[in-house]
LUMZA-34873 format. One record per residue (C-alpha): x, y, z; residue in one letter. Coordinates in Angstrom, 1 decimal. Layout:
      u      v      w rest
      X      Y      Z    A
...
! end
This chain:
      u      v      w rest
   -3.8   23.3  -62.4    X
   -5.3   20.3  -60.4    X
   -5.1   17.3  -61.0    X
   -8.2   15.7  -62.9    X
  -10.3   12.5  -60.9    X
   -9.2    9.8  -63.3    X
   -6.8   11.7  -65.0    X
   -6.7   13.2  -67.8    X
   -6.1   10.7  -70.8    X
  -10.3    9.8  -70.3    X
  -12.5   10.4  -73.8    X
  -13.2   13.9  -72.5    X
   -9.8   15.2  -72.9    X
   -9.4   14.0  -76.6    X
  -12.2   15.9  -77.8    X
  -12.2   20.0  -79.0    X
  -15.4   21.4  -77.4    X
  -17.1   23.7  -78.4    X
  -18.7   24.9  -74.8    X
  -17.7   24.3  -71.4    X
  -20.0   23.6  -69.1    X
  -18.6   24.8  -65.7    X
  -20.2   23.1  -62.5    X
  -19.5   24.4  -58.8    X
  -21.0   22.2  -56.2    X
  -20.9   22.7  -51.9    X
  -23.0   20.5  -50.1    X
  -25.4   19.6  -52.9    X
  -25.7   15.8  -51.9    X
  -29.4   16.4  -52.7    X
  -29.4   18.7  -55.6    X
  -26.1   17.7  -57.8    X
  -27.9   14.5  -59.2    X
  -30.5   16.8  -60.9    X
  -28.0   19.5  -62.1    X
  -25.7   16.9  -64.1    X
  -28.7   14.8  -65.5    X
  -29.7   18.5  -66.7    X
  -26.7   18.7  -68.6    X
  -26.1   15.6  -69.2    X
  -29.2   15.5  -71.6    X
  -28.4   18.1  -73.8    X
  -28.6   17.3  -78.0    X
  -26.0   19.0  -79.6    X
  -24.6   18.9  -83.3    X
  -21.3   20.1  -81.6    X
  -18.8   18.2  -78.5    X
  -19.3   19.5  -74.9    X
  -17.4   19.2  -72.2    X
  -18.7   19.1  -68.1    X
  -16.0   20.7  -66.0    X
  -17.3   19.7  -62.0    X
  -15.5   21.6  -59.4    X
  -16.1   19.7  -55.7    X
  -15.5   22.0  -53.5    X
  -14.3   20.0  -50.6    X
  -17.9   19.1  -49.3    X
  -19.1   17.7  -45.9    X
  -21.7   15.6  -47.2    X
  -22.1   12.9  -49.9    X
  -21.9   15.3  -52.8    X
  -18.2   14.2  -53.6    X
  -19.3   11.0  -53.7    X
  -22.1   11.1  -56.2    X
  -20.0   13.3  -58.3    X
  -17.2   10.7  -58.8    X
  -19.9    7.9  -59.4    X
  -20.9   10.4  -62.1    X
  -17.2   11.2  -63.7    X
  -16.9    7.2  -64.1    X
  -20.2    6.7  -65.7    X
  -19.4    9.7  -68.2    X
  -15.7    9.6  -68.9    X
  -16.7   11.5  -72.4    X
  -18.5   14.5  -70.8    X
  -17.3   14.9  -66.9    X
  -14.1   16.6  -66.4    X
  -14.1   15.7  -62.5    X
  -11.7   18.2  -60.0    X
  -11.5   17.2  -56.3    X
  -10.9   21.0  -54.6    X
   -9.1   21.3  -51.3    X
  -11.0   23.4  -48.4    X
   -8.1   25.2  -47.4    X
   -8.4   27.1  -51.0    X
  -11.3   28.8  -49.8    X
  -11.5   32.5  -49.7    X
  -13.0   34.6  -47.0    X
  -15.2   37.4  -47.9    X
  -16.2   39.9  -45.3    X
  -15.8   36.6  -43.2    X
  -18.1   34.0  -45.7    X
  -16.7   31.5  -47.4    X
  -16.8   31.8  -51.2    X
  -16.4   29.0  -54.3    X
  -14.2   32.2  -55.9    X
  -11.4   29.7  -56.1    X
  -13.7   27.0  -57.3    X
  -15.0   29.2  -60.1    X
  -12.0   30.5  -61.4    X
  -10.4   27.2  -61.4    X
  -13.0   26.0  -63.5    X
  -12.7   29.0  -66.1    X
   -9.2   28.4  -66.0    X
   -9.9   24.7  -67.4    X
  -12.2   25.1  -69.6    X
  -11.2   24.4  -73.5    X
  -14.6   25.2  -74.7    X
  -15.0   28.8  -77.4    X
  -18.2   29.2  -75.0    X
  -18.8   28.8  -71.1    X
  -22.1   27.7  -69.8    X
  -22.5   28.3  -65.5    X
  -24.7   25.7  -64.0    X
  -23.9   25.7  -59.9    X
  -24.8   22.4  -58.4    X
  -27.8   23.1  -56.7    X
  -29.4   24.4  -59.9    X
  -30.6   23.0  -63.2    X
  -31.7   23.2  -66.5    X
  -35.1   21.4  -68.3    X
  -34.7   22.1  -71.9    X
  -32.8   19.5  -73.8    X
  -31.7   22.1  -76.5    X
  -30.8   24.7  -74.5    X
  -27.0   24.8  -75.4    X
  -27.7   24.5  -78.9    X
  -30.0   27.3  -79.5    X
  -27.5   29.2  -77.3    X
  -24.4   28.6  -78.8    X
  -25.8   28.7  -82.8    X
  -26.9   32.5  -82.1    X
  -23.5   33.6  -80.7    X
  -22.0   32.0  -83.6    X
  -23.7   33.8  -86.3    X
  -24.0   37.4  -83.9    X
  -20.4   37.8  -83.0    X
  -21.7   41.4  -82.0    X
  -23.0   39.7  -78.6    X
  -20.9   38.6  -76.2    X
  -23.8   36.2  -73.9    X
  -26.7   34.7  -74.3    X
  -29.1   34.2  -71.7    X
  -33.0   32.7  -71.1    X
  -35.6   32.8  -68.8    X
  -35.7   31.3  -65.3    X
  -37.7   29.8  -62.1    X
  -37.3   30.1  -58.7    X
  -37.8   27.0  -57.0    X
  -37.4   26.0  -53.4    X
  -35.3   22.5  -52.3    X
  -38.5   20.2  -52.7    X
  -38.5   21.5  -56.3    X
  -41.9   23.6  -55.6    X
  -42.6   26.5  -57.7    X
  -42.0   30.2  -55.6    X
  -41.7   32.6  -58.7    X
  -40.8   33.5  -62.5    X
  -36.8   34.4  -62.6    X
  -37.9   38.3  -63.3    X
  -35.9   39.0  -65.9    X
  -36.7   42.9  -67.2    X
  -38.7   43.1  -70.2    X
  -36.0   45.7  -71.4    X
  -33.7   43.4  -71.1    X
  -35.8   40.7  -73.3    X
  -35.8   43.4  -75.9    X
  -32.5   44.3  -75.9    X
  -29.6   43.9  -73.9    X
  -26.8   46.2  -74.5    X
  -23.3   46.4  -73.2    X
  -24.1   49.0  -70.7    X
  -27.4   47.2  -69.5    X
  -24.8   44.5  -68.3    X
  -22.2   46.6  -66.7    X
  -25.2   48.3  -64.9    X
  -25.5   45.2  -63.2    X
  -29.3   44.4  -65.0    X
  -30.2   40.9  -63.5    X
  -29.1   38.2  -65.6    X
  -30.4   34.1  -64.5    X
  -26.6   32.3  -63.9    X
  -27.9   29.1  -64.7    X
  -28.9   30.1  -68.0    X
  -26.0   32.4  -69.5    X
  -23.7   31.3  -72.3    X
  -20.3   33.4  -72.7    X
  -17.7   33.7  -74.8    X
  -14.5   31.9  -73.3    X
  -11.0   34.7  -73.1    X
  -12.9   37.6  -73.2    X
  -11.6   39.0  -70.0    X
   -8.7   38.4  -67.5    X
  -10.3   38.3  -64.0    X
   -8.9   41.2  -61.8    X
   -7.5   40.6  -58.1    X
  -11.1   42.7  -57.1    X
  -12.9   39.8  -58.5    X
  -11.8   37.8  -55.3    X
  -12.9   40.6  -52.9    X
  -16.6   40.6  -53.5    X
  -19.0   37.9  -52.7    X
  -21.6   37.9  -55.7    X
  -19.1   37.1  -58.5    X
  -21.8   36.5  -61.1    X
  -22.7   40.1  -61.0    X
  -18.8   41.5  -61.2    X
  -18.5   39.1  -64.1    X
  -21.1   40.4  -66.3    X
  -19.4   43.6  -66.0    X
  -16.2   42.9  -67.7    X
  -18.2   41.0  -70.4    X
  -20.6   43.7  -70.5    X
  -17.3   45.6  -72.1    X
  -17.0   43.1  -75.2    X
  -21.0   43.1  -76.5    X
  -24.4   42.6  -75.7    X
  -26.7   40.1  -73.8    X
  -29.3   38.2  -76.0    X
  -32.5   36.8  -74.6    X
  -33.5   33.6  -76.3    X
  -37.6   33.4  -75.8    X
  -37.8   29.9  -77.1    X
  -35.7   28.2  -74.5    X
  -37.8   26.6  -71.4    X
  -37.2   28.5  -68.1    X
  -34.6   26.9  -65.9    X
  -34.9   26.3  -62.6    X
  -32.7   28.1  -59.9    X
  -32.8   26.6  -56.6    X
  -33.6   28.6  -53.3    X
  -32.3   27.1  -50.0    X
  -31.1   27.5  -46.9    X
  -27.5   26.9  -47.5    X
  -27.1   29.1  -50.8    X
  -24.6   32.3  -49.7    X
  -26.7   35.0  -51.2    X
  -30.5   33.4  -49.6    X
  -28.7   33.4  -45.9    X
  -27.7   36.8  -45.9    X
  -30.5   39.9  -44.8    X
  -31.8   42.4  -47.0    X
  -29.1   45.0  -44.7    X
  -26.3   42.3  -45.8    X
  -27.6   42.0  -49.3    X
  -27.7   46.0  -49.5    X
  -23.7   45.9  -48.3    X
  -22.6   43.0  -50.7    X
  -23.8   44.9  -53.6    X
  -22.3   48.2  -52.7    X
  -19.1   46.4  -51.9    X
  -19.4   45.1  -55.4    X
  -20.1   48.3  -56.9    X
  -17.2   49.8  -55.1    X
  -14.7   47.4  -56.3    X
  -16.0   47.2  -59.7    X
  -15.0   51.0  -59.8    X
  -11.5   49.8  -60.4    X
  -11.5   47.7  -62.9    X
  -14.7   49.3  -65.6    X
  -14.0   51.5  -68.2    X
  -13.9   55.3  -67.9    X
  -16.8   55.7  -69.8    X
  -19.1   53.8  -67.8    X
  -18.0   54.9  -64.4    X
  -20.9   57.1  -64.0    X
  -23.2   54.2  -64.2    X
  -21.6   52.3  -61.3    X
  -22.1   55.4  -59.6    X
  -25.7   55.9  -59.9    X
  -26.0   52.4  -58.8    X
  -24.4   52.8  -56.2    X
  -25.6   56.3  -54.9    X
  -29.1   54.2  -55.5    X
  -28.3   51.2  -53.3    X
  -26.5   53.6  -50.5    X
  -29.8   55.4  -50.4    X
  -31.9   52.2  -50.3    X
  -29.7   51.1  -47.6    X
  -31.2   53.9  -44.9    X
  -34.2   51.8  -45.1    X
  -32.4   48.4  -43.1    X
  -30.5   50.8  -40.9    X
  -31.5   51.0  -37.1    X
  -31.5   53.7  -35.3    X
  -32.6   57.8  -36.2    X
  -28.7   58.6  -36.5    X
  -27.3   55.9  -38.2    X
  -30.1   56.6  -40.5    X
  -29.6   60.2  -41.1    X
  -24.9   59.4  -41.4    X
  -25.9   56.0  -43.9    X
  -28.4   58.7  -46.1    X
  -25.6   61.8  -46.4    X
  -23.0   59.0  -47.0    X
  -24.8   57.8  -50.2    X
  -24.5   61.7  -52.1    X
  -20.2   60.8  -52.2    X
  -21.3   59.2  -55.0    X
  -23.6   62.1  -56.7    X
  -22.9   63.8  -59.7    X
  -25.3   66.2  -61.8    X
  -26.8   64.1  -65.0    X
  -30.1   63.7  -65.8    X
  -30.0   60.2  -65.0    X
  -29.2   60.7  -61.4    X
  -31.9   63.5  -61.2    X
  -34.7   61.0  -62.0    X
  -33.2   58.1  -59.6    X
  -32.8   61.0  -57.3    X
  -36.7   61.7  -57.5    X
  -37.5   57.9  -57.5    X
  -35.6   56.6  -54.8    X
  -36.9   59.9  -52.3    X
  -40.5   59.0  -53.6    X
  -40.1   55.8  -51.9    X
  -38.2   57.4  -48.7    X
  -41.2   59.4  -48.0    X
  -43.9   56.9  -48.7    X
  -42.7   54.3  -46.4    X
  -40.6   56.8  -44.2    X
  -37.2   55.0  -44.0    X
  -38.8   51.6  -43.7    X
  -39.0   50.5  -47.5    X
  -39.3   47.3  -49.0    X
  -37.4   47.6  -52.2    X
  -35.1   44.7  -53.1    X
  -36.4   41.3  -54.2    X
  -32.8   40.4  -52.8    X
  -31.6   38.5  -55.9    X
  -29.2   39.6  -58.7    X
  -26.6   42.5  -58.3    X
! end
């Protein structure tokens, strides 16, 4: 394991927390401020700890965090990554590493995500969270309501969470890759062993929630103010196209094949006979189009399920004739 910034014998590492809070920051010299003070602020009846993962940034962000880690030697766990760490996927760096490092650290029964460019605005966020896991050990995440905000912190739209989802989330709802706001999830810590795959896709979040998806449900907690996730110019998933979003999340699909459950392999399926469909529509070119559309039916069995998405997605093929506008281009 690394090495902690100013070791680890600091008020922080005598405590038993209850949650870790696990912080992955890139470049966030203007954002990472906002993100810990978010944290930071919390009122809990229990001890949390902050587990910051610097990823080996260009800019200042190193900097403020390690002002922050000696100001707040009983919350901030401080680790200094190195850039040659990084993995490549399909040629993009990734915070994989980063992530799992920080997992891999944290002492807390619960894990709270909070990536440096994002943060939270409701001072009892963790508590509400963690006191419903730990009367409902029949769920295995909580999550709440978010914004989407650009980097001057101006309003662009409500996190979209379904209103199934609100209702009830179930185990399959998460392993069908139903979107779920990062900032705002609480899990429960060594519910899973993360797979080799995990490493080999590039929206991590996503593959996560499908081996947690095995363990319980998601709950939605209404009375939690919406955080705010940050859109921007240097996030992963905002640079890439809607064609490159479309690939990432069949690549996902495709690896998550490997490591889900028998039983739910014919939802990953679905999803992805869906998303190789939807892909036809950011495909140039009359015979690409017609090879990406017979590609997507390797992936077609007969249930009703895939009947009805069968109907849907061609509905939209033929309305918009191979030039649909479908994905809002966040989530899975």
């Amino acid at each position: 394991m690394d090495e902690e910034y100013l070791g680890n014998d600091k008020p922080v590492n005598k405590i038993t927390p209850v949650v870790s809070v696990s912080v992955t920051t890139y470049n966030h010299e203007a954002f990472i401020g906002q993100c810990l003070d978010g944290i930071l602020m919390q009122k809990t009846s229990f001890p949390y700890e902050v587990i910051v993962g610097e990823d080996d940034s260009t800019d200042k962000t190193r900097d403020i965090c390690k002002k922050y880690a000696e100001q707040y030697p009983d919350k901030i766990r401080l680790f200094l990554r190195n850039k040659k760490d990084k993995i490549l996927v399909n040629g993009r760096h990734t915070g994989k590493t980063n992530s799992v490092k920080n997992y891999t650290a944290a002492r807390g029964n619960y894990i709270a995500i909070c990536d440096g460019d994002d943060y939270w605005t409701d001072p009892s966020k963790l508590e509400k969270q963690v006191n419903f896991l730990e009367s409902h050990p029949e769920y295995v995440l909580t999550f709440h309501n978010a914004r989407i905000v650009d980097e001057n912190d101006h309003f662009l739209s409500e996190g979209g969470v379904p209103d199934k989802l609100k209702k009830e989330g179930r185990g399959i709802d998460i392993i069908a890759g139903k979107w779920l706001p990062t900032l705002t999830v609480v899990f429960r810590n060594g519910s899973f062993e993360i797979p080799k795959e995990y490493f080999e896709v590039l929206n991590g979040d996503a593959f996560l929630y499908t081996l947690l998806g095995h363990f319980g449900g998601a709950k939605y907690i209404e009375e939690i103010s919406p955080a705010h996730y940050r859109k921007h110019s240097g996030g992963i998933w905002s640079a890439l196209t809607p064609k490159e979003r479309y690939e990432e999340r069949i690549n996902t699909r495709i690896k998550v094949l490997n490591v889900v459950d028998k039983k739910y392999r014919w939802v990953i399926r679905q999803l992805l006979f869906e998303d190789s469909l939807y892909l036809t529509s950011c495909t140039g070119g009359l015979f690409p189009k017609v090879k990406q559309y017979f590609s997507a039916y390797r992936y077609f069995i007969f249930r009703p399920s895939f009947l009805s998405k069968y109907l849907e997605v061609h509905g939209a093929i033929l309305r918009k004739l191979f030039n649909i506008k479908r994905f809002s281009g966040e989530g899975y």
